[in-house]
Structure formats: structure tokens, C-alpha cells
C-alpha positions as CSV (number, residue, x, y, z in Angstrom):
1,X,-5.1,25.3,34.3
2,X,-3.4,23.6,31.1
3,X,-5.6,23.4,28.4
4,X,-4.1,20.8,25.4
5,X,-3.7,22.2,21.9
6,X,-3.7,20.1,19.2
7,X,-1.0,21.4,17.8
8,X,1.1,20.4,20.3
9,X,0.3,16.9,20.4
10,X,2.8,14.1,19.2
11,X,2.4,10.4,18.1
12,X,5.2,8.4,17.9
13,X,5.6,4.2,17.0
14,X,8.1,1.6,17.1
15,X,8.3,-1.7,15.9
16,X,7.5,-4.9,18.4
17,X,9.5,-8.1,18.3
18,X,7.0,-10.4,20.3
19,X,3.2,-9.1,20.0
20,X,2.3,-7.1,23.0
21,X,5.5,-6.5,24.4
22,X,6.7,-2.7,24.5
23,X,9.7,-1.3,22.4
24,X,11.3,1.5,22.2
25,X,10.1,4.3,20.2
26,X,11.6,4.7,17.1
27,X,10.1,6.7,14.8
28,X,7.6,10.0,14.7
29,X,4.6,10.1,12.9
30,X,3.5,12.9,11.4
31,X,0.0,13.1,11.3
32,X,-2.6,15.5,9.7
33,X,-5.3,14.7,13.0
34,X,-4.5,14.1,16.4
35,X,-4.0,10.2,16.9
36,X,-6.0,9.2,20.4
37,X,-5.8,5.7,22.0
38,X,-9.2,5.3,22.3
39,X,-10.9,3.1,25.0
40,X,-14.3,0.6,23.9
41,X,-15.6,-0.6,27.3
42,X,-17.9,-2.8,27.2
43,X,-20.2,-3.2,30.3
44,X,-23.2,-4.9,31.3
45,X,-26.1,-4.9,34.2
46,X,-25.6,-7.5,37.5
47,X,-29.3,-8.5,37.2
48,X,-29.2,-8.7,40.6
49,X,-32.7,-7.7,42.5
50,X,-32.2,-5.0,45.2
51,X,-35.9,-4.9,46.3
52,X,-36.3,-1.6,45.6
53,X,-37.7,-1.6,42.1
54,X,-33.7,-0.3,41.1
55,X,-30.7,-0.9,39.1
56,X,-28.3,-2.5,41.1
57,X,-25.4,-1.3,38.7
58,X,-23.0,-2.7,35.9
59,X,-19.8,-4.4,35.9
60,X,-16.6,-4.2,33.4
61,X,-16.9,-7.1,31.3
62,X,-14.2,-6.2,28.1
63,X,-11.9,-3.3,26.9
64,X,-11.0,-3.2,23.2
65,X,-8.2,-0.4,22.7
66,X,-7.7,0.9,19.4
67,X,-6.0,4.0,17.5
68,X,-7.0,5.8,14.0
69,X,-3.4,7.4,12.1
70,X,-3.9,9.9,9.3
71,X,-1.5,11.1,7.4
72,X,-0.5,11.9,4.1
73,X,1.1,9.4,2.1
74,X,5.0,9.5,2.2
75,X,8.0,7.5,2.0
76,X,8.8,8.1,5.1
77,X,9.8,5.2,8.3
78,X,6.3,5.8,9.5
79,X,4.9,4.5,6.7
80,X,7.3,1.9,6.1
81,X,6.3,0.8,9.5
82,X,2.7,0.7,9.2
83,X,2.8,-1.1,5.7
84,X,4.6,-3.7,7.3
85,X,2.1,-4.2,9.6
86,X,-0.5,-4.1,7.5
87,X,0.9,-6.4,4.7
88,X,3.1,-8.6,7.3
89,X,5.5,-10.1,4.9
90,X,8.4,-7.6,2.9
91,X,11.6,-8.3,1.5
92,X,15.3,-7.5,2.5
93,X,15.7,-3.9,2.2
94,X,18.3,-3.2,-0.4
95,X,19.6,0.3,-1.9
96,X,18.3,1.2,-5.7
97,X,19.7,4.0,-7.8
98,X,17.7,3.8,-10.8
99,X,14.2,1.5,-12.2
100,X,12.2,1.4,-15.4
101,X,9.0,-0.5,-15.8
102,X,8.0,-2.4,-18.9
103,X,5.0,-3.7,-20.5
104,X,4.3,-6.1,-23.2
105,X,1.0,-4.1,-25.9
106,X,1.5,-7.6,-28.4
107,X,-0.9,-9.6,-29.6
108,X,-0.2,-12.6,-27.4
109,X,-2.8,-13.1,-24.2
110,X,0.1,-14.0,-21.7
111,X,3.8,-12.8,-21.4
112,X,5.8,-14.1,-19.1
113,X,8.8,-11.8,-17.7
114,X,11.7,-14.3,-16.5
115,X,13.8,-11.1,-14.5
116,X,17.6,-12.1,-13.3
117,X,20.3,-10.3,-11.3
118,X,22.0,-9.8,-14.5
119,X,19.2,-10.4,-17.9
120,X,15.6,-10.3,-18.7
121,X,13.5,-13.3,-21.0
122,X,10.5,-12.7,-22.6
123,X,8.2,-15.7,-23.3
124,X,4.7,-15.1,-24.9
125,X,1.5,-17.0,-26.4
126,X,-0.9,-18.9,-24.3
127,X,-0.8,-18.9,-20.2
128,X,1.9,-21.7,-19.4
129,X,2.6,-22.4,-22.8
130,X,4.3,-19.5,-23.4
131,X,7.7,-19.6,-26.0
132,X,10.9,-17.7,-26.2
133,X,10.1,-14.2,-28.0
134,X,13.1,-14.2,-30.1
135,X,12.1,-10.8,-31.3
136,X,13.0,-10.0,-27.6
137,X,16.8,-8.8,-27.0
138,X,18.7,-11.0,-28.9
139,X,17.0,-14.1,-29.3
140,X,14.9,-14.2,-26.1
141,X,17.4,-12.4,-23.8
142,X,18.3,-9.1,-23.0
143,X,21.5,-8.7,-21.0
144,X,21.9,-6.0,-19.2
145,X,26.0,-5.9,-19.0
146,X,26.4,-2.6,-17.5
147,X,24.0,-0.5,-20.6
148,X,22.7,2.8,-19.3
149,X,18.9,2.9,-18.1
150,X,18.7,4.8,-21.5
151,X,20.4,2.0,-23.4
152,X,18.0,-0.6,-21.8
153,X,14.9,1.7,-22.8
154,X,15.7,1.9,-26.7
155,X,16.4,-1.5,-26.8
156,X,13.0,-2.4,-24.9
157,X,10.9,0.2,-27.0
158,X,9.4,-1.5,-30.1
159,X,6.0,-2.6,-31.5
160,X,5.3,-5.5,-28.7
161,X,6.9,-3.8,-25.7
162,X,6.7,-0.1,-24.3
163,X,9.5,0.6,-21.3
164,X,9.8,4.1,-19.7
165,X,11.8,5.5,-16.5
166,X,10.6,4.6,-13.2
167,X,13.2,6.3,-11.3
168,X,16.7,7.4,-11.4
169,X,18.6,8.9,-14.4
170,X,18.8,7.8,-18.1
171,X,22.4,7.4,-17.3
172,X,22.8,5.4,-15.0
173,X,23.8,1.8,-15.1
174,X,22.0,-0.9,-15.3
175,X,24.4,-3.4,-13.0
176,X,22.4,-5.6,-11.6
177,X,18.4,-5.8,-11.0
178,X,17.5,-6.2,-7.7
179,X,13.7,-7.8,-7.9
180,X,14.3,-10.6,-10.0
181,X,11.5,-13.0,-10.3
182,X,8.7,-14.2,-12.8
183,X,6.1,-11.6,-13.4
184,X,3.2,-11.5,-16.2
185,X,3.7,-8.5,-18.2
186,X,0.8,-8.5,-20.8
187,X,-1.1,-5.4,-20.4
188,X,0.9,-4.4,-16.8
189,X,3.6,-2.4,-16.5
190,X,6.7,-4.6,-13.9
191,X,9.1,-2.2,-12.5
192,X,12.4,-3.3,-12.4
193,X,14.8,-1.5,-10.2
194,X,18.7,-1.7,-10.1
195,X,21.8,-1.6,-7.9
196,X,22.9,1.7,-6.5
197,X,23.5,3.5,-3.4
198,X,20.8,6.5,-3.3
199,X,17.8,5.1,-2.0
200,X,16.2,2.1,-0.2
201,X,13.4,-0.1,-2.0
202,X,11.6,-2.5,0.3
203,X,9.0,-4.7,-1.4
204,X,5.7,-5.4,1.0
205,X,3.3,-8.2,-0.6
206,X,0.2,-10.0,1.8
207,X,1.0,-12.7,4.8
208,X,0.4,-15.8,3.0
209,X,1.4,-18.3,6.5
210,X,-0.5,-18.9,9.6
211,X,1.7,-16.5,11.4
212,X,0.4,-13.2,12.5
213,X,1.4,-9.9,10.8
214,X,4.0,-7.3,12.9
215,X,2.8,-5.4,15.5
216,X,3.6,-2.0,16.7
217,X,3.8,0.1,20.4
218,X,2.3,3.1,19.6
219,X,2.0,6.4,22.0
220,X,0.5,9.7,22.0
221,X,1.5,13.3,23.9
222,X,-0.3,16.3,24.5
223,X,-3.8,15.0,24.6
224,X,-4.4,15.6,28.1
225,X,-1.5,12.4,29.2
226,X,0.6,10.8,27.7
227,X,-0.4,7.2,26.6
228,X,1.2,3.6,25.2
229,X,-0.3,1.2,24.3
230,X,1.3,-2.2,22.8
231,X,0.3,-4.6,20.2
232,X,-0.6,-2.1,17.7
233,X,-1.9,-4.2,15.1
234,X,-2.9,-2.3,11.6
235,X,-6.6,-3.3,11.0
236,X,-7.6,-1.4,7.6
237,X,-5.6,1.0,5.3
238,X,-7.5,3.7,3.3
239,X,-5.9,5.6,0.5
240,X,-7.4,8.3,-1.6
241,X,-6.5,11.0,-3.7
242,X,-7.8,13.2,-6.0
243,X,-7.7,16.5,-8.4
244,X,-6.0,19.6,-6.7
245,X,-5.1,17.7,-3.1
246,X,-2.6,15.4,-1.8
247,X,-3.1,11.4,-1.1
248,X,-3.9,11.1,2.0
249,X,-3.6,7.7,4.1
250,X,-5.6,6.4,6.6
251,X,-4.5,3.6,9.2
252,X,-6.9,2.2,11.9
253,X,-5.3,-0.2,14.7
254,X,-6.7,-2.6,17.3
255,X,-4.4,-2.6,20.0
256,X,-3.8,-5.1,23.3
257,X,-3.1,-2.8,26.4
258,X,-2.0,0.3,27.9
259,X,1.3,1.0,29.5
260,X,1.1,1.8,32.9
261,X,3.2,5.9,33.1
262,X,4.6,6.2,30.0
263,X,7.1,9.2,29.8
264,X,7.3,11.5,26.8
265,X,9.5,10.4,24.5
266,X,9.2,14.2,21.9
267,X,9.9,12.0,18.7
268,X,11.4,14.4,16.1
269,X,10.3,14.0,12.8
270,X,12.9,14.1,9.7
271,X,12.4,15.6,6.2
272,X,10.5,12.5,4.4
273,X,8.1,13.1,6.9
274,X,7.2,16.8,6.3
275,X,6.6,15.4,2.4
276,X,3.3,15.3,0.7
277,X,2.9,13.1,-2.3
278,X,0.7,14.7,-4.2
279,X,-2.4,13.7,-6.4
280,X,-1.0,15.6,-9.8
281,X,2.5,13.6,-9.8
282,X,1.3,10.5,-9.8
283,X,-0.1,7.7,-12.4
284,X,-3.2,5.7,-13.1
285,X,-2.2,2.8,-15.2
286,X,-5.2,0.5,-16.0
287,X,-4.1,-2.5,-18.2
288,X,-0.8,-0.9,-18.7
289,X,-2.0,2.0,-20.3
290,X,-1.5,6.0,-18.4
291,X,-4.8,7.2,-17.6
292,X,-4.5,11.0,-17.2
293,X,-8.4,11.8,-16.8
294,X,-8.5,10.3,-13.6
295,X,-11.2,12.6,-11.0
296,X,-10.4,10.6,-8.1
297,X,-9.4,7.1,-6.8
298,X,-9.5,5.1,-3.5
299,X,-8.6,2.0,-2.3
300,X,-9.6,0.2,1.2
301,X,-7.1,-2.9,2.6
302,X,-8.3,-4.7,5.5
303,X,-6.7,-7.5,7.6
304,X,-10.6,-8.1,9.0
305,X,-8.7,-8.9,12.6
306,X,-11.3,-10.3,15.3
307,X,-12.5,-8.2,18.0
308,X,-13.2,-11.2,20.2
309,X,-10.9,-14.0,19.0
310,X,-7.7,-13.9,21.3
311,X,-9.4,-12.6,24.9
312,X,-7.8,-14.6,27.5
313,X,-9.8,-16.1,30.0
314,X,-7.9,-14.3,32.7
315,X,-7.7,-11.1,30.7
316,X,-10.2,-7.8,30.5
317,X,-8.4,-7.1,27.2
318,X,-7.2,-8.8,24.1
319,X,-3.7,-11.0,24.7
320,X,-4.0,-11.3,21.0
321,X,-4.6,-10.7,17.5
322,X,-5.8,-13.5,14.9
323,X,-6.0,-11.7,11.5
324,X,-9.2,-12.7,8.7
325,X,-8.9,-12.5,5.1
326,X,-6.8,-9.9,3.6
327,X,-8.5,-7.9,1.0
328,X,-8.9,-4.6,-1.2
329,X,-11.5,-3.0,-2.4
330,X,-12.1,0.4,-3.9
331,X,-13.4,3.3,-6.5
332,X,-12.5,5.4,-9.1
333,X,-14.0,8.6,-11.2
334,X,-12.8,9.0,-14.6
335,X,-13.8,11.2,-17.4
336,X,-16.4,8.9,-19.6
337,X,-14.9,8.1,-23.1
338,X,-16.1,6.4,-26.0
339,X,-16.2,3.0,-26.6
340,X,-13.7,3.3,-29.7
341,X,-11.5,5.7,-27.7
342,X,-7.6,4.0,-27.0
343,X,-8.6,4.8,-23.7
344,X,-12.2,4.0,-23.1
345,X,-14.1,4.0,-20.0
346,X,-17.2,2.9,-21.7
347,X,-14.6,-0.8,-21.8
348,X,-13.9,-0.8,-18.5
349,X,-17.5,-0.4,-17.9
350,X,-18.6,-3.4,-19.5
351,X,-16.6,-5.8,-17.1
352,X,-18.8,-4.8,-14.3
353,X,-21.2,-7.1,-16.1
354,X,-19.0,-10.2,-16.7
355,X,-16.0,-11.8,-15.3
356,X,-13.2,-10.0,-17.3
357,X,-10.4,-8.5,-15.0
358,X,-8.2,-5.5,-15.4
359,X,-4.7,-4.2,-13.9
360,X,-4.3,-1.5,-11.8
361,X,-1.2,0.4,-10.5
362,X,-1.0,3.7,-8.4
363,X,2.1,5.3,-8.6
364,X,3.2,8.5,-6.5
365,X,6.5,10.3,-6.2
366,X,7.9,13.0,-3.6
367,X,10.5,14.4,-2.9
368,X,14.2,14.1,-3.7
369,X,16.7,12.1,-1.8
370,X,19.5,12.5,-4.1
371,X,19.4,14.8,-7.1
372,X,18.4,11.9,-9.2
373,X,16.3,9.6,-6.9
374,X,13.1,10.7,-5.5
375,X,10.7,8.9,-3.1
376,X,8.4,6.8,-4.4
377,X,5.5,4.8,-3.7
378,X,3.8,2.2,-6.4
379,X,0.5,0.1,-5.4
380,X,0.4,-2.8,-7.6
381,X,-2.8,-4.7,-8.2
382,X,-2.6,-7.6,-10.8
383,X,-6.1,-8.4,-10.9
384,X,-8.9,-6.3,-10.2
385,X,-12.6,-7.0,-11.1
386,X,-15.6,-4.4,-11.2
387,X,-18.6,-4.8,-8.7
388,X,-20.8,-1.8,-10.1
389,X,-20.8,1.4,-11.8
390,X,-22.9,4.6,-12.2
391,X,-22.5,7.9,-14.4
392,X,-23.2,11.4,-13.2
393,X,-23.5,14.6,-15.2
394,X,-20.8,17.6,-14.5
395,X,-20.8,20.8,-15.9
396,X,-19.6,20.0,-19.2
397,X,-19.0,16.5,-19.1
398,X,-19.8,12.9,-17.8
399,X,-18.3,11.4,-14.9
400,X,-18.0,7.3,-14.4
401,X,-17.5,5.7,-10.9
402,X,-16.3,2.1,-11.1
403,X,-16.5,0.3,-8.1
404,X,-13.6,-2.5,-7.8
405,X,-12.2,-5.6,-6.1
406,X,-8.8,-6.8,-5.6
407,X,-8.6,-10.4,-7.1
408,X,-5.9,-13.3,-6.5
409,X,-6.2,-15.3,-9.7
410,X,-3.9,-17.5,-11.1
411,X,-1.0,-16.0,-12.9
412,X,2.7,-14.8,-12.6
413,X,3.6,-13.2,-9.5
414,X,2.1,-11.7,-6.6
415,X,-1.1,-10.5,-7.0
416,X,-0.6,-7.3,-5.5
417,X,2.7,-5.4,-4.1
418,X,3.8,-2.0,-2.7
419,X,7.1,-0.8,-4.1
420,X,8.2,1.6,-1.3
421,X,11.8,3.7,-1.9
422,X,12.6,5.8,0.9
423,X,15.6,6.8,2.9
């Protein structure tokens, strides 16, 4: 009798050209939970009247398949596969070998960030009728002509503006910038990342067309079979982290159908996938400022895809996927501060109460793929606004939980984007 042990199971995905139709496998995934294709069957009674005062049975009406992936989070392909399912639109992969972020701290309510292949403007004052900062660079313009990350940094560094490392080595060139675009840079930090050949940046940001996002084949080994199931389409994201632990991530997928005998395919997983970002080496920026007293944060994306929308008439299961409205909510616990405190959670507090808006980025680094380049994975959130709030008492101290949504208000830029440099 084989009995299946958990720590022999495998789960392994690959990325679909057409929804619904099988691909290979091209990727392990390594999970911290076993991943099972699970079965939602719905059935109902025949109402039909036997005489004999009994149920005459049910019939098979609908199957919804679906899968739940955890993990933790990592720059791995896994990842990189499941994000683009998730998001649905992402830009041309290109190799990085160094980034900096910069923020404008002025007195101005909008700056707008003009970013080229080869300079940066700076234009401030009121939202669209923002000026040239001549102050900035030389008279608006910073070029970037081949200066070192470092020279870039000093240059950047001055009462109005506050740039640091993102990535990469001081000394590295700054050749060309490889995200260009227009980007609103009062009170959040833009990263800007640059030509090289260590790494890979891939840029995801939400489906904005009628089309629907990626899809995935998706199988599992060692539960008992060995099951595949296409059309693996990512429903909700969750990620969370806190003090002493790693970020985890959290991926549940509505898929279309099974594959009829699958045969194990014994994915191998690489070194990115054995990483762990952790809580600790990461950074909380709210309105472009480093929180370091942050207890714990989540965030929850969901595509809100139909469970009955895209049934077929000739079909038990879903042919289909049609995708809601994309959104992110989430929660954080901070160490309260005062009201006059540079960083003041009493502030942020207030908002829940009004219509203000803050900006929120999660960034988390892991391990080295050259000596100078490590992983890295930013969540960039423009916009937020609070829903609620409560305080709680801890040994010593006083705990605030904000509750927060993900808002698309007008401005510069996306309003939210995942930064993802891997292999």
C-alpha cells in the first residue's frame, strides 16, 4: 500500500498561449503547502416522484475546478508567472545592473518626473501646471552621460529632493535608464533603474483592455495522482509579512478542466526558488518617507473572476474566464506616534476620516544574483486611502491598525506597479 507524503509532492506551471489549452511545463513551484486541484461539484435532486415516499437521487449539474499556491515571496519564474497572471499586462523584459529611487520633500503639491533613456526633468507647482525646477540639474535637466549611480545620488540630494540606492553598486554607470516615462514624485519615491547585464526587471501594472489576463496549466504529483488542469486563471493574491518571519504569498486560481493521464513531469526547482525574502530587509515607505516601526502589513489583490460567467451550454465546466474589477485592499500595524512626530501615525490616522490619500510602497530584497545585484521585489501603490482604524494596548506600547484601499485617482503614472528583478 503507498501512502502519499507531503513532502514528496510537486507542483509545477507553465504559461498558456490560448486559455484552456495545455502547455508544457515550464517552471517548478516551490511551495510552503501542498497545492491540490480541488473539485466544487455542484449537484442537485431529480424531483422526480418514485411512489415510495423516497429520494429518487441527484444529478451533476456544474464542476468549478480551482487550486490555492502558497509560497514565499521570491523573485523567482514562479512568481514571475503568477504575477503576470494576476496583473495581465507587463513590459518587455530587459536586463538592469544598477537603480536608485528619488523623491521630491519640497514645498510644491505636485512634481512631475519627465524620465528619458538618457536625462531626467523636474517640473513642480500645481497638478498640470507644473514649471521647469531650474534648481533641478542644471536648469531643469539632469543628464545622465555615463555619471556613476553615486554621481547621480550627490547631484539628486538637496533640500527638495532625497535619492538613495535601489539596487546595484555606487559605481556603476548610469548609461541609459530603462523605465522612462512620466511619474508624480511628490511625496513617493520612483525607482529608476539602468542598463546592465546582471539581472532582469520586468514591470507588471493592471489589465486596462477588454482582453482577458494570462492563463496558466498548472499540475500536481504525489497527492495520491498526478493531476493537470488548464486555464489556471489567478483569482486573488495575498501578501503579508511581519516582525521575525518571512513574506509569504498567497495565490488562489479558478481553473477550466482536467487533463485526462497526465504523466509526471518531476519539475526541478533552481536557486531563486529556495529564497525567502524576508520581513526585516525590506521597506515601508508611506508618502515617501521609511517607516521602520512597522508590526505587520498585508495586502489582498483580486481579479473578482465570475464563477458562472463563461459556462458553455454544452459544457459541465467553465470554457472561460471573464475577469471583474481589479482591486487592493489591505492592513497595517505600526507603532502609534505622536501627532508632531516626522513620522506620525496619529496623521495617517486622521485620513480615515476624510478623503486625503497617502502613498505606499513595499519593497523586499533576496538573494544575490551577481555580487552586486540582488533580487528584488517593489509593490508600488500611488494612491491609497484609509477605510478604518483601531488602537490596541501591547506590553509597553500602543499599536495602530489602518485599514486601506488601493485608489486610481488622477495623476502621473500608473497607479500601482510591481517592480520584479530576477534571473
Amino acid at each position: 500500500m503507498g501512502i502519499p507524503k507531503k513532502n514528496y509532492t510537486k507542483t509545477a506551471i507553465g504559461l498558456e498561449t490560448t486559455m484552456g489549452v495545455a502547455v508544457p511545463l515550464t517552471c517548478g513551484v516551490p511551495v510552503t503547502s501542498v497545492a491540490f486541484i480541488e473539485q466544487d461539484v455542484s449537484k442537485s435532486e431529480t424531483g422526480i416522484i418514485t411512489g415510495r415516499n423516497s429520494s429518487s437521487g441527484v444529478s451533476l449539474d456544474a464542476i468549478n475546478y480551482s487550486t490555492k499556491i502558497e509560497c514565499n515571496l521570491s523573485a523567482n519564474k514562479s512568481n514571475k508567472l503568477l504575477f503576470e497572471s494576476l496583473y495581465g499586462d507587463k513590459s518587455t523584459s530587459v536586463k538592469i545592473g544598477s537603480g536608485l529611487s528619488l523623491v521630491y520633500v519640497g514645498p510644491k503639491k505636485s512634481c512631475k518626473l519627465v524620465v528619458s533613456s538618457d536625462n531626467i526633468k523636474s517640473f513642480v507647482g500645481s497638478y498640470k501646471s507644473e514649471e521647469l525646477d531650474t534648481e533641478f540639474g542644471i536648469d531643469g535637466t539632469l543628464q545622465f552621460d555615463g555619471k556613476t549611480i553615486d554621481d547621480l545620488i550627490t547631484a539628486l540630494n538637496n533640500s527638495n529632493y532625497k535619492c538613495r540606492l535601489l539596487n546595484g553598486s555606487n559605481s556603476s554607470s548610469a548609461i541609459e535608464c530603462v523605465n522612462t516615462g512620466t511619474f508624480q514624485i511628490a511625496s513617493h519615491y520612483q525607482p529608476i533603474f539602468f542598463t546592465g547585464t546582471d539581472a532582469t526587471l520586468t514591470i507588471f501594472s493592471p489589465n486596462k483592455t477588454y482582453g482577458e489576463n494570462p492563463t496558466l496549466t498548472i499540475q500536481t504529483e504525489g497527492t495520491g495522482t498526478t493531476e493537470k488542469a488548464t486555464g489556471g486563471a489567478v483569482d486573488s493574491f495575498s501578501l503579508s509579512g511581519d516582525l521575525k518571519s518571512k513574506v509569504k504569498a498567497s495565490y488562489s486560481l479558478k481553473l477550466l478542466n482536467l487533463v485526462a493521464n497526465p504523466t509526471a513531469a518531476n519539475q526541478v526547482l533552481d536557486y531563486l526558488d529556495e529564497d525567502a525574502m524576508k520581513f526585516n530587509t525590506g521597506y515601508t515607505l508611506i508618502n515617501g518617507k521609511q517607516w521602520d516601526y512597522i508590526k505587520s502589513i498585508s495586502a489582498d489583490f483580486t481579479n473578482n473572476i465570475s464563477d458562472d460567467d463563461g459556462i458553455s451550454q454544452h459544457s459541465l465546466t467553465k470554457t472561460k474566464h471573464f475577469r471583474g474589477v481589479f482591486g487592493i485592499t489591505g492592513s497595517m500595524t505600526v507603532t502609534t506616534t505622536d501627532k508632531d512626530d516626522a513620522l506620525s501615525s496619529e496623521l495617517e490616522r486622521e485620513k480615515v476620516a476624510s478623503d486625503l490619500e497617502s502613498s505606499l510602497q513595499l519593497e523586499y530584497v533576496g538573494t544575490n544574483i551577481t555580487e552586486e545585484v540582488k533580487s528584488q521585489i517593489i509593490f508600488d501603490f500611488r494612491s491609497i486611502q484609509y477605510t478604518s482604524s483601531s488602537k490596541s494596548a501591547q506590553d509597553t506600547t500602543i499599536d495602530t491598525s489602518l485599514d486601506f484601499q488601493v485608489a486610481d485617482l488622477d495623476n502621473y503614472g500608473e497607479y500601482t506597479t510591481l517592480y520584479f528583478v530576477g534571473e
